[in-house]
Structures are given as structure tokens and as C-alpha cells.
C-alpha positions as CSV (number, residue, x, y, z in Angstrom):
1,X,166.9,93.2,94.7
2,X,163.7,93.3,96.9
3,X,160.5,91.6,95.9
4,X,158.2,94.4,95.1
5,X,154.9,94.6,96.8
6,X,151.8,92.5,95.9
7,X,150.2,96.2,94.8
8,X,153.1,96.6,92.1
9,X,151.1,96.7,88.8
10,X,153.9,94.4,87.0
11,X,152.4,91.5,89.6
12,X,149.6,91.3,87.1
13,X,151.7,91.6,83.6
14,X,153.5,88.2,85.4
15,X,150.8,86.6,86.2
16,X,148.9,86.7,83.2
17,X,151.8,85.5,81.2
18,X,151.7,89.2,79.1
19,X,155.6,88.6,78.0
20,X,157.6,85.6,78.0
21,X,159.7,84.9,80.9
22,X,162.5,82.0,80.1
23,X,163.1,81.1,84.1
24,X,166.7,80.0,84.9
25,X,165.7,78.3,88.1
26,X,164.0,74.9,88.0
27,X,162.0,75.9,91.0
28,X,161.0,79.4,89.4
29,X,160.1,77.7,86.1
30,X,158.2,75.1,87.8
31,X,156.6,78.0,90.8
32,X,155.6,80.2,87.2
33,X,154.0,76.9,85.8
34,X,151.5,77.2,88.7
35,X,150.7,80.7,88.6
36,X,150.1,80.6,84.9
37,X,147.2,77.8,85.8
38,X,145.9,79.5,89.1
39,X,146.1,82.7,87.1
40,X,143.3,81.7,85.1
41,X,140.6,81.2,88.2
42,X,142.4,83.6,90.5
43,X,144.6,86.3,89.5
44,X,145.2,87.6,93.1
45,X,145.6,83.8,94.2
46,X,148.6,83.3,91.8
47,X,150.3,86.9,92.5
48,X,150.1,86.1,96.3
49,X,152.0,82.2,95.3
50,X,154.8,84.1,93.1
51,X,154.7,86.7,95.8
52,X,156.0,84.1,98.5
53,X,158.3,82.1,96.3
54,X,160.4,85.1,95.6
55,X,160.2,86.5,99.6
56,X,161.5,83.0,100.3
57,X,163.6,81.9,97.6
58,X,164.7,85.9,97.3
59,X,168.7,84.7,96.7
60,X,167.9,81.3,94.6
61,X,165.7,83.0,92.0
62,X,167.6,86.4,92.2
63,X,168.7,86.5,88.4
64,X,164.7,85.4,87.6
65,X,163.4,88.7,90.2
66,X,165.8,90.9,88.1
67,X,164.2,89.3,84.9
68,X,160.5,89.9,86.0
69,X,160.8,93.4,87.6
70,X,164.2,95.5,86.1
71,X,166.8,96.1,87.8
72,X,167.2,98.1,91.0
73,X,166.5,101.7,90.9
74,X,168.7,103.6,92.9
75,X,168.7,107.0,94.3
């Protein structure tokens, strides 16, 4: 799955912890710690820090991406 863009409206849902998201990756659970703190002074801060863990950590945290955003469309 490709990380949406920064624009994607679910970016905000995430970030401002609207639903619970049990993480199955240390590093994801410990990467959404942080944006649920920056969140709270800067919500375009902590999209932009989730944003760049999942570019760079796209096949680590797959199962978390697929969590967060759905599953793929296709077609």
C-alpha cells in the first residue's frame, strides 16, 4: 500500500487520535506516541512526522498503513 498524501483528510482523523489504533509495530506504536503529543501544539507538525515514518518504514509498518488508511483501492 502507498502512503497517502499529507493532503488526505484521514492524516488529521490520525493525528488527533479520533479512533483507536492498536499499532503492531514497536516503532509505529512508539512513532504514534509522538504525534499524539506534537499533535496537540501542531497538528501539521505531527502529520508531516507520521507522514515520513511510513514513507520510510513503508514495508516494516505495512500491516499498521493498512490499519490507519483501508485497504488498497483498486481499479
Amino acid at each position: 500500500m502507498k502512503v497517502p498524501p499529507t493532503t488526505d483528510p484521514r492524516w488529521n482523523e490520525f493525528v488527533r487520535c479520533e479512533r483507536n489504533y492498536p499499532m503492531k509495530c514497536l516503532a509505529s506504536r512508539i512513532m504514534y506516541g509522538q504525534v499524539k503529543i506534537l499533535a496537540k501544539r501542531d497538528a501539521a507538525q505531527a502529520i508531516r512526522l507520521a507522514y515520513e515514518y511510513f514513507q520510510k518504514n513503508e514495508a516494516l509498518a505495512a500491516d499498521d498503513l493498512r490499519m490507519v488508511f483501508g485497504p488498497e483501492k483498486h481499479g
